[in-house]
DOPA-975942 format. One record per residue (C-alpha): x negated, y, z negated. Coordinates in Angstrom, 1 decimal. Each point is the difference from the previous one (the first is absolute). Example, Ala and Ser with C-alpha at 12.3 -4.5 7.8 and 13.67 -1.06 7.14 Angstrom:
BEGIN
+--------+--------+--------+
:     c1 :     c2 :     c3 :
+--------+--------+--------+
:  -12.3 :   -4.5 :   -7.8 :
:   -1.4 :    3.4 :    0.7 :
+--------+--------+--------+
This chain:
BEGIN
+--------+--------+--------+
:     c1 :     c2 :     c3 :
+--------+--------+--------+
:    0.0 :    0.0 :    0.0 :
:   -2.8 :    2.6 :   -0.6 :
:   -2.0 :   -0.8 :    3.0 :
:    3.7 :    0.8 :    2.0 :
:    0.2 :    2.4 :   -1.4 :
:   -3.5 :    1.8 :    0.0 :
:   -0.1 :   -0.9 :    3.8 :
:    3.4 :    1.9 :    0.1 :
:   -1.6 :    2.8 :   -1.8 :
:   -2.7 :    0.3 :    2.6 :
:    2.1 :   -0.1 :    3.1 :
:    2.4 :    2.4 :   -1.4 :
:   -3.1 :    2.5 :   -1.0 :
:   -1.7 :   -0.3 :    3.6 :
:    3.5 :    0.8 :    1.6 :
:    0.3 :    2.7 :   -2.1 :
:   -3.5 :    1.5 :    0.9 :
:    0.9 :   -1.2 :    3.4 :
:    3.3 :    2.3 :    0.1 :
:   -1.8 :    2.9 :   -1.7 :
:   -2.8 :    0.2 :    2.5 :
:    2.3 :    0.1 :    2.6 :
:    1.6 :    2.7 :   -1.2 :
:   -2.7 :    2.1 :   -0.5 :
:   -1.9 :   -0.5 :    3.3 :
:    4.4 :    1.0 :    1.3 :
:    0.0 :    2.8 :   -2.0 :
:   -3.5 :    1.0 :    0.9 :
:    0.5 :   -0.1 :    4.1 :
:    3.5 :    1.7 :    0.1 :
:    0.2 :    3.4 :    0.9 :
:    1.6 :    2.3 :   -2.6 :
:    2.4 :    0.9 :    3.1 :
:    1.0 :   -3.2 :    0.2 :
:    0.6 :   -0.3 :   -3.8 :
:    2.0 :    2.6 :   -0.1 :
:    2.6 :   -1.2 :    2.5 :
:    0.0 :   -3.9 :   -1.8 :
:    0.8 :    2.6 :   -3.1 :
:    3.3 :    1.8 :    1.9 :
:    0.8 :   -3.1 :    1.6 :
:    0.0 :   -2.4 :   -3.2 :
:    0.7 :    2.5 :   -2.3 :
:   -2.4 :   -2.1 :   -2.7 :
:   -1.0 :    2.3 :   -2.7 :
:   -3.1 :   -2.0 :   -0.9 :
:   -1.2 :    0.7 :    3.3 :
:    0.2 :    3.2 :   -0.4 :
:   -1.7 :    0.3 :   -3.2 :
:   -2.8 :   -1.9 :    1.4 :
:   -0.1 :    3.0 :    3.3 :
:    0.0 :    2.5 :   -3.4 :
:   -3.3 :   -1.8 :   -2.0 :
:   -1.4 :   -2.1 :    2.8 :
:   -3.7 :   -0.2 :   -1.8 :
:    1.7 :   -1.3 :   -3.2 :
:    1.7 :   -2.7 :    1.6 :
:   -2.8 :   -1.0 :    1.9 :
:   -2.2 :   -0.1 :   -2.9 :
:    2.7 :   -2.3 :   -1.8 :
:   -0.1 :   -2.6 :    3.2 :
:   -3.6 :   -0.1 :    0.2 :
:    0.0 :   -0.4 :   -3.6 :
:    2.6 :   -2.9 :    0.1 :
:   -1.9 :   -1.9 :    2.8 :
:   -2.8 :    0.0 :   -1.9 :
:    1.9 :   -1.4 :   -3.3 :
:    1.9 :   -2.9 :    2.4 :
:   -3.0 :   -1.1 :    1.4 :
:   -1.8 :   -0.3 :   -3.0 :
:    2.9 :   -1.6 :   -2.0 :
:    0.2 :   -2.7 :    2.8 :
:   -3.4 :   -0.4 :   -0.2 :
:    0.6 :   -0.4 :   -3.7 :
:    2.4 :   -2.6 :    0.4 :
:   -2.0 :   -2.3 :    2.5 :
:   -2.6 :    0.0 :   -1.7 :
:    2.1 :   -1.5 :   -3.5 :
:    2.1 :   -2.3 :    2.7 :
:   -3.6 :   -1.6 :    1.1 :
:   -1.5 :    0.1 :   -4.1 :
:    3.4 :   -2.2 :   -0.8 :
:   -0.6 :   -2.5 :    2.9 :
:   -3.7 :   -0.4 :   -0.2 :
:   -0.9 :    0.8 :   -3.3 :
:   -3.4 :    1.8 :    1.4 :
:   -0.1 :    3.7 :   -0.6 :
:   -3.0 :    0.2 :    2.2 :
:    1.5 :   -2.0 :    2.6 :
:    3.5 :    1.3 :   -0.4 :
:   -1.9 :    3.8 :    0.3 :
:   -1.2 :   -1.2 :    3.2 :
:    3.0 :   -1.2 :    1.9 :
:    2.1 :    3.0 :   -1.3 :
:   -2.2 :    2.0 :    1.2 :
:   -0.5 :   -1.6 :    3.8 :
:    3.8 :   -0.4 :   -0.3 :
:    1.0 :    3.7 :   -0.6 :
:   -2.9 :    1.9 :    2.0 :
:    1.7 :   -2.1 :    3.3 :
:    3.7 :    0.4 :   -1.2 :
:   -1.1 :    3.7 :   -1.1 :
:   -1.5 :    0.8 :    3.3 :
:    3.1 :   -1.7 :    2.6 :
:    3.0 :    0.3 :   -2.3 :
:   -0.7 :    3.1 :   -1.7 :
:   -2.9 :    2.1 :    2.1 :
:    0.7 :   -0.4 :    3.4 :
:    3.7 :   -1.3 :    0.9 :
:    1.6 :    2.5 :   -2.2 :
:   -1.9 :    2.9 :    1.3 :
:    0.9 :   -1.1 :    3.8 :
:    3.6 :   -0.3 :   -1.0 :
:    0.0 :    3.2 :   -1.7 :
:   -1.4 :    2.0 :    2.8 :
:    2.3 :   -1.6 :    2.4 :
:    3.0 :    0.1 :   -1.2 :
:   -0.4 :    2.9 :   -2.8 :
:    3.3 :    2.2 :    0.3 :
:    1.9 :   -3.6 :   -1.0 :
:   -2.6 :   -1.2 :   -2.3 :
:    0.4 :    3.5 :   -2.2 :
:    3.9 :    0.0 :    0.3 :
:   -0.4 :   -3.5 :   -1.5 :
:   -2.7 :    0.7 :   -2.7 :
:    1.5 :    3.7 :   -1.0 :
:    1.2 :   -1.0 :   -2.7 :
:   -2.4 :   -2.0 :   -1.3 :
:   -3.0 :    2.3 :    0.4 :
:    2.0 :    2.2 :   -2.1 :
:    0.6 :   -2.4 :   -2.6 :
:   -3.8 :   -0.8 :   -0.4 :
:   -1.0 :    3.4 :   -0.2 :
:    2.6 :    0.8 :   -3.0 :
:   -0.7 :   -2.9 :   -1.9 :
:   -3.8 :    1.0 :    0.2 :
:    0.2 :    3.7 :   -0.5 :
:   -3.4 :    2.3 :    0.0 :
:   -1.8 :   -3.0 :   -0.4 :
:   -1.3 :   -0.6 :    3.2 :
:   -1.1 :    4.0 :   -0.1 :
:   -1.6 :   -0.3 :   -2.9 :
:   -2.0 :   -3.0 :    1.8 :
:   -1.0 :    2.3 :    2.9 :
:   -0.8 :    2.7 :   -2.4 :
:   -2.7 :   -2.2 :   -1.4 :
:   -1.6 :   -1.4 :    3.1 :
:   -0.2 :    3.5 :    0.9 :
:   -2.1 :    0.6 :   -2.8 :
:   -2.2 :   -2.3 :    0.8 :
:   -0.5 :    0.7 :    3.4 :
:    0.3 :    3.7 :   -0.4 :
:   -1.6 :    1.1 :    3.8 :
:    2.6 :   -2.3 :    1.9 :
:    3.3 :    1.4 :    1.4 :
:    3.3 :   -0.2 :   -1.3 :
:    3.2 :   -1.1 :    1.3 :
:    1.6 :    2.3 :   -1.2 :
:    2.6 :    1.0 :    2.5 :
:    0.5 :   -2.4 :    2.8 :
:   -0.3 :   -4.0 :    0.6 :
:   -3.2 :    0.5 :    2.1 :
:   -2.6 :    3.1 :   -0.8 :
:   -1.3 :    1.4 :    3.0 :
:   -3.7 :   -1.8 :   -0.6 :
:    1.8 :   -3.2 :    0.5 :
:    1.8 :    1.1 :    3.0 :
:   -2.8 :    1.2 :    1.8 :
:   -1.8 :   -2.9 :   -1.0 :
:    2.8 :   -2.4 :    1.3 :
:    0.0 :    2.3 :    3.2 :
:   -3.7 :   -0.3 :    0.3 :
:    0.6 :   -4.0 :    0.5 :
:    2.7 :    0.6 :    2.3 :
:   -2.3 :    1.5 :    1.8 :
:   -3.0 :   -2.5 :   -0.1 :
:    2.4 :   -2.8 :    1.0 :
:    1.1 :    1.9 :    3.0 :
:    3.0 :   -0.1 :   -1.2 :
:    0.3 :    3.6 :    0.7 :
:   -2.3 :    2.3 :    2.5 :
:   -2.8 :    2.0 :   -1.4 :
:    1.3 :    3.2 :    0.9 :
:    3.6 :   -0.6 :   -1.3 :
:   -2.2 :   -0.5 :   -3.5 :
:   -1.5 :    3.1 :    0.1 :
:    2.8 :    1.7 :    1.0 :
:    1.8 :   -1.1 :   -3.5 :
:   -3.4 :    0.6 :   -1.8 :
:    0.5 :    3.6 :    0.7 :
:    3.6 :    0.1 :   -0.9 :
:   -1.4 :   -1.0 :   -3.4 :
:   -2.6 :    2.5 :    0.0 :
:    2.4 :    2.9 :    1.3 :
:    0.8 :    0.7 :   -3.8 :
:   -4.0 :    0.3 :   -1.5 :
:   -1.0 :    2.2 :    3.1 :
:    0.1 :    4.0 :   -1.0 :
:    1.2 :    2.0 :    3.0 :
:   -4.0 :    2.0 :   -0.8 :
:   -1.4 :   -3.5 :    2.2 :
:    2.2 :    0.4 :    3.4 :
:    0.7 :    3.6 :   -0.2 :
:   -1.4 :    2.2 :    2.8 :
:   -3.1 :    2.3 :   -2.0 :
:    0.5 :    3.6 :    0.1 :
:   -2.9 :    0.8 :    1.7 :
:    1.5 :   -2.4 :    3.1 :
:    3.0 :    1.5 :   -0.1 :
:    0.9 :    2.4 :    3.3 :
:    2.2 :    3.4 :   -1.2 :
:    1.0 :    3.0 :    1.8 :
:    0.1 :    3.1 :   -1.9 :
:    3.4 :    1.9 :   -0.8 :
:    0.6 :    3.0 :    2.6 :
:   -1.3 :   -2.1 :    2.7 :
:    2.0 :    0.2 :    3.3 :
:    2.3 :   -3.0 :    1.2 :
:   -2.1 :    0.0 :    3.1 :
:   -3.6 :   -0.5 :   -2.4 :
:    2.1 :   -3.3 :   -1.5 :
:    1.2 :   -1.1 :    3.1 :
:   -3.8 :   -0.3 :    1.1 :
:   -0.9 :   -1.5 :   -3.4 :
:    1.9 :   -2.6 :    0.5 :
:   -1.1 :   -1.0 :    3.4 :
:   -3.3 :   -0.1 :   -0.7 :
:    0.1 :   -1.1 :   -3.3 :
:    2.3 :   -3.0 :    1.0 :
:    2.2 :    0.4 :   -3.5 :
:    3.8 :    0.5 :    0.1 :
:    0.1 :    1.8 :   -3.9 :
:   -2.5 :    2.3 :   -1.4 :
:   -0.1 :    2.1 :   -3.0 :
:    0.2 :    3.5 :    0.2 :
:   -2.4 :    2.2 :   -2.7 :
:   -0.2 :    2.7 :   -1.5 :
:   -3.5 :    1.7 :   -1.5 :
:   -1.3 :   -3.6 :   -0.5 :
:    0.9 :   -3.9 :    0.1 :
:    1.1 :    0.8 :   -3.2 :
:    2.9 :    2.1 :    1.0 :
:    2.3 :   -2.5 :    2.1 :
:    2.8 :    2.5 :    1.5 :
:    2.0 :   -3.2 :    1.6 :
:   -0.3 :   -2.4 :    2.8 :
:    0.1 :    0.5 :    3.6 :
:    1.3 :   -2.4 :    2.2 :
:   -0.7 :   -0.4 :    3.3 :
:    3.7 :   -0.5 :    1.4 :
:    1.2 :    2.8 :   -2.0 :
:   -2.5 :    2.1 :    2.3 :
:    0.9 :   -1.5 :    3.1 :
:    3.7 :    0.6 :   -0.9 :
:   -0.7 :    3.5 :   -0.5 :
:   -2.1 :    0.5 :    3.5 :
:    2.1 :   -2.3 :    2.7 :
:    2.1 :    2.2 :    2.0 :
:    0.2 :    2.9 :   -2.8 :
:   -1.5 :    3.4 :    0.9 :
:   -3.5 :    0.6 :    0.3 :
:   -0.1 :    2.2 :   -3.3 :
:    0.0 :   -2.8 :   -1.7 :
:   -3.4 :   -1.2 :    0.6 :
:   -1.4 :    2.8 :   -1.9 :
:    2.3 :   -0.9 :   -3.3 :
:   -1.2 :   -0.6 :   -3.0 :
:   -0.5 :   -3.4 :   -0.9 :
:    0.8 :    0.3 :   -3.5 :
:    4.6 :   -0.1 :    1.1 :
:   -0.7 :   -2.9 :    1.5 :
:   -1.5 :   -2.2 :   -3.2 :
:    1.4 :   -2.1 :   -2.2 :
:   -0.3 :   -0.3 :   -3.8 :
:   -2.6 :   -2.1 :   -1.1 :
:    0.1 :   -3.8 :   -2.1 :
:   -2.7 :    0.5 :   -2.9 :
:   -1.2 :   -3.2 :   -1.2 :
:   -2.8 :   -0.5 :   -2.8 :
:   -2.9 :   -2.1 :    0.9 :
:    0.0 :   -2.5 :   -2.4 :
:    3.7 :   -1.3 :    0.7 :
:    0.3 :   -3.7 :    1.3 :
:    0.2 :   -0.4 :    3.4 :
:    3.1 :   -2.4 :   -0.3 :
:    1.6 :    2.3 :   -1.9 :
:   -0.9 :    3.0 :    2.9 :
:    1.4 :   -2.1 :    2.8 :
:    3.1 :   -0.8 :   -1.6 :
:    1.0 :    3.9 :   -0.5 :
:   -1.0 :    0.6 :    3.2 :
:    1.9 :   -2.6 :    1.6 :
:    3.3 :    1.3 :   -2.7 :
:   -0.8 :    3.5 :    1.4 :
:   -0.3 :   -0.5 :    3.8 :
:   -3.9 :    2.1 :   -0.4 :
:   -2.7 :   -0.8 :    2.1 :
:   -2.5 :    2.0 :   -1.4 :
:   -1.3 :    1.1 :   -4.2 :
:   -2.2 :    2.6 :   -1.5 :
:   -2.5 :   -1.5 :   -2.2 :
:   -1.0 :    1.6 :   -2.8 :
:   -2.7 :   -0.3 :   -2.3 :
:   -0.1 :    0.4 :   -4.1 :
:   -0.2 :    3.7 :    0.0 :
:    2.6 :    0.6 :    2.6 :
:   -2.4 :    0.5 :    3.0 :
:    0.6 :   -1.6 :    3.1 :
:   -1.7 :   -3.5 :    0.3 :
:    1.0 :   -1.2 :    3.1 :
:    3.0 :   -1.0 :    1.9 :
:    1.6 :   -3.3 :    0.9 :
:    2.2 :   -1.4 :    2.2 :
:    2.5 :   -3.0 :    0.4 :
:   -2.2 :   -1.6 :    2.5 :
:   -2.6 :    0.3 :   -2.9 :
:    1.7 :   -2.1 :   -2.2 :
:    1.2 :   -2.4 :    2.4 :
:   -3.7 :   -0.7 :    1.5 :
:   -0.7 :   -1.2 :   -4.0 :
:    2.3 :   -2.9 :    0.5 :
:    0.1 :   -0.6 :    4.1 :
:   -4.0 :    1.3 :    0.5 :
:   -0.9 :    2.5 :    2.9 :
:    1.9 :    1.5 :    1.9 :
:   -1.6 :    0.1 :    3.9 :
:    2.7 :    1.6 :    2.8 :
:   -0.8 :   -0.6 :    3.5 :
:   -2.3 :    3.0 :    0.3 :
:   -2.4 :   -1.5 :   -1.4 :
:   -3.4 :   -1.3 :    2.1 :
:   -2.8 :   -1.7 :   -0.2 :
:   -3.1 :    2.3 :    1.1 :
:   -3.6 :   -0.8 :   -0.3 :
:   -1.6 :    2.2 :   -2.9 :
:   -1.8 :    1.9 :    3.1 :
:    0.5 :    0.0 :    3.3 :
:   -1.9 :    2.4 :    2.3 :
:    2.2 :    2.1 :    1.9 :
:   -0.8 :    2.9 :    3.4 :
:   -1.9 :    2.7 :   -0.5 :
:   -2.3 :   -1.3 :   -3.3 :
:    3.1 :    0.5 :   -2.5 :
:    0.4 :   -3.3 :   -1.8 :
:    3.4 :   -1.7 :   -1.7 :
:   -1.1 :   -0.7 :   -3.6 :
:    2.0 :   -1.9 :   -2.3 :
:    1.0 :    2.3 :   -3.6 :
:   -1.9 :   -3.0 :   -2.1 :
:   -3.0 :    0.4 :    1.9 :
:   -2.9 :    0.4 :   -2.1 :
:   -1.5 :    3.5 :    0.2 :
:   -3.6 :   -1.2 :    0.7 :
:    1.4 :   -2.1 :    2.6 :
:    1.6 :    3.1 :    1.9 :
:   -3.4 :    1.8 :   -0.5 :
:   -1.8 :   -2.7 :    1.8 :
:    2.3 :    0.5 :    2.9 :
:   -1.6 :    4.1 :    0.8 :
:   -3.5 :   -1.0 :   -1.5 :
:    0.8 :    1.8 :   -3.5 :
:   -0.8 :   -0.6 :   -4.0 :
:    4.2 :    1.0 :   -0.9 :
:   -0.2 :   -0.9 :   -4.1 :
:    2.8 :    1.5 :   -2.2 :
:    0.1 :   -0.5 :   -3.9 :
:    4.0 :   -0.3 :   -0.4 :
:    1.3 :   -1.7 :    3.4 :
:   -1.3 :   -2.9 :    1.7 :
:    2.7 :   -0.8 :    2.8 :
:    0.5 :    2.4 :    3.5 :
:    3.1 :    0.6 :   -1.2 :
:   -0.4 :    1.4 :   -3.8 :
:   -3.0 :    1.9 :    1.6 :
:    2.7 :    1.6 :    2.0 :
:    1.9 :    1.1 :   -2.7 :
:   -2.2 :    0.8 :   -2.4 :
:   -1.5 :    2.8 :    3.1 :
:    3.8 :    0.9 :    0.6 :
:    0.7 :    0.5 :   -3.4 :
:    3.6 :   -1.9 :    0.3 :
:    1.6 :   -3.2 :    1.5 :
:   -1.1 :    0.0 :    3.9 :
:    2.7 :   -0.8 :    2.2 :
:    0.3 :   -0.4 :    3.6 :
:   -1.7 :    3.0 :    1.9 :
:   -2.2 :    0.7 :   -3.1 :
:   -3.6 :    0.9 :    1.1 :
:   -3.2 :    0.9 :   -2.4 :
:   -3.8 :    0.4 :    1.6 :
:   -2.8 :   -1.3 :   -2.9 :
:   -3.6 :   -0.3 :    1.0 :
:    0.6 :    0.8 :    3.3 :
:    2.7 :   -2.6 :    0.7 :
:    3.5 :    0.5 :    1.0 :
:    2.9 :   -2.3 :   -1.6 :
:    3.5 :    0.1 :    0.9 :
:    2.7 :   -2.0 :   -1.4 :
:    1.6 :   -2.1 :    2.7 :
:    2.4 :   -2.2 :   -1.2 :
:    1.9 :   -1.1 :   -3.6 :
:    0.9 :   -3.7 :    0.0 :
:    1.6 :   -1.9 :   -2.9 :
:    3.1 :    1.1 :   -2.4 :
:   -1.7 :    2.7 :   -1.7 :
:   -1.2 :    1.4 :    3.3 :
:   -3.1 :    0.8 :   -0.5 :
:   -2.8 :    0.7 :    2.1 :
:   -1.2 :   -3.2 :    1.1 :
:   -2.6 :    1.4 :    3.4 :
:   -2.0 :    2.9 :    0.5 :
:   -1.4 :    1.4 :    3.2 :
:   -3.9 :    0.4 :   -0.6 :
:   -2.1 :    2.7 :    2.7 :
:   -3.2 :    2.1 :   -0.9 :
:    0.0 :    3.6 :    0.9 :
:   -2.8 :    2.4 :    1.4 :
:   -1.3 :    1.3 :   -2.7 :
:    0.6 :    3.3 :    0.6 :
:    3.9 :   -0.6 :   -0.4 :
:   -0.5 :   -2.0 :   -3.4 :
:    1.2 :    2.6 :   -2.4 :
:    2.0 :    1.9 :    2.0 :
:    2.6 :   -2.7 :    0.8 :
:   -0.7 :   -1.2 :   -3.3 :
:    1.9 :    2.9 :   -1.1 :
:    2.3 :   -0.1 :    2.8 :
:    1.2 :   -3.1 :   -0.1 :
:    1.1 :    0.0 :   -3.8 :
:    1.6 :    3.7 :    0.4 :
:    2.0 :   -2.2 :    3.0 :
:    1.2 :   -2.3 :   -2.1 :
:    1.1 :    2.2 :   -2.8 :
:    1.7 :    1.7 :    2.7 :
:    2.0 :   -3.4 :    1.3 :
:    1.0 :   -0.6 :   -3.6 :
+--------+--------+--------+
């Protein structure tokens, strides 16, 4: 009768555990959408205290999976002491006997079932995950609360069934066993890092941004933006500092196609729109929501003290989860090419000894090392197409922008007759201050 009855004991305990694990690897894998229509349509209200405290219950099933297993364990291990009278011997088989029942009738066919079928496995096992975790109370808590003590430096799962380690990790095996492709893993990867980027590391500086200044003409910002390839620039005041609003570019157009002539000599500054001010150290996921909420393309960025940072734009913050952004614009050209009449097309990264080597010079600068920064450093603001400097001798003249940002991505390179070098040095600039 006790042997019955302990191998009764043992059954009932890994069907238990067997019935638990299933409904925590259900309750695990259903989407909380999904719960929340089983909830309307069943109307169970232990379902919908478990949707209210999922951690606790969770807690309470691992907590009771644990206790079934190890009370069938328990009970084998008695069953086999009765009918051998070995303890060692008995140890052995009820441990070889529970590790294979553990791992099949407890570990792996409950999980399966519970992932397949989990909206009816948690309509069935509402109730009794409820149960469980009244009948147990804080205890399980108090449990994580201690091995959270212990291991002080791990992460706590705290608010959902799976912390965002262990998804990435489960993502990074999806990925490994091709079960998904590479670039559809990085694409989530940067979903997940949306919310730790600051909108400081994809804003656009303030010393690349391109502004016209208030009281210029609509005819001036109609140019700007042809040759600056932007469709919305800020408009200034006495500094970067002193953002009057935006200009847009079809605004501008609006305001010149088939109207009167006058109004290419209007003032800009009717034409602009308020500003978006956003501070610098605001998450990016946060940014792209508003701006999404608010129909805005395009934010201020603004530092601690109030100056003006930067700005950034939607495509910005999409780029951080997608990557770059290339339109169909966009070439490849060698870094030189040689070109009539001994000018040469440079690319802006070129190196400035490199374009020195080219007319036979020693070019060295302290602060810049690219083409391009050398011809904004010389300029004294963010070059643009048509924008033209003379250093050592050496014309440059920005040719084309390339890339979302548009900037300058090749320069036209010629020498000059000496006798012309500071002349059009001077020229050239006062030109280009002119165009802006």
């Amino acid at each position: 009768m006790t042997i019955w009855l302990l191998g009764l004991m043992a059954l009932l305990f890994a069907l238990t555990a067997a019935l638990v694990t299933a409904a925590e690897a259900a309750f695990s894998y259903l989407p909380r959408q999904e719960g929340e229509v089983l909830v309307q349509e069943s109307r169970t209200p232990s379902l919908r205290r478990i949707l209210e405290a999922p951690v606790a219950h969770m807690h309470a099933l691992r907590f009771w999976r644990v206790w079934f297993e190890m009370a069938g364990a328990v009970a084998v291990a008695i069953l086999f002491h009765d009918l051998l009278d070995n303890v060692w011997l008995a140890g052995l088989l009820a441990t070889a006997v529970m590790a294979a029942v553990g791992f099949v009738i407890v570990g792996v066919s409950p999980r399966q079932l519970g992932r397949m079928h989990a909206p009816a496995v948690v309509r069935l096992t509402a109730g009794l995950v409820a149960t469980l975790c009244t009948v147990l109370g804080p205890i399980p808590r108090w449990l994580v609360q201690i091995g959270s003590s212990i291991t002080p430096g791990a992460a706590r799962d705290e608010a959902a069934f799976f912390t965002q380690e262990e998804f990435r990790e489960l993502l990074s095996r999806a990925s490994d066993a091709e079960m998904i492709e590479d670039n559809e893993a990085e694409l989530i990867h940067s979903v997940f890092e949306l919310g730790d980027t600051k909108v400081r590391s994809v804003m656009v500086p303030r010393t690349d941004m391109v502004t016209i200044e208030s009281g210029s003409t609509l005819n001036q910002a109609m140019s700007l933006f042809l040759r600056s390839g932007y469709s919305r620039i800020p408009v200034i005041g006495e500094s970067s500092d002193d953002i009057k609003g935006l200009l847009y570019l079809k605004d501008v157009v609006a305001s010149l196609h088939g109207r009167p002539a006058s109004n290419l000599s209007r003032p800009v500054d009717g034409d602009c729109r308020p500003a978006r001010y956003v501070p610098e150290s605001k998450p990016v996921g946060d940014l792209l929501r508003e701006l999404q909420r608010e129909s805005t393309h395009v934010a201020i960025v603004i530092d601690e003290y109030g100056g003006t940072a930067g700005l950034v734009t939607l495509e910005d913050l999409i780029e951080e989860i997608v990557g770059e952004i290339v339109d169909e614009y966009d070439s490849e050209v060698p870094e030189q090419e040689r070109l009539a009449d001994g000018e040469y097309r440079v690319s802006a990264r070129m190196g400035i000894d490199d374009l020195g080597e080219l007319f036979g010079l020693d070019l060295d600068d302290e602060e810049v090392d690219t083409v391009g920064g050398l011809l904004a450093k010389t300029l004294g603001r963010v070059p643009i197409v048509g924008s033209e400097v003379t250093i050592d001798g050496i014309g440059l003249r920005a040719e084309r922008v390339e890339g979302r940002r548009n900037r300058v991505s090749h320069v036209i390179a010629y020498r000059l007759p000496p006798e012309n070098t500071e002349q059009d040095e001077r020229e050239t600039i006062e030109a280009d201050n002119e165009r802006r």
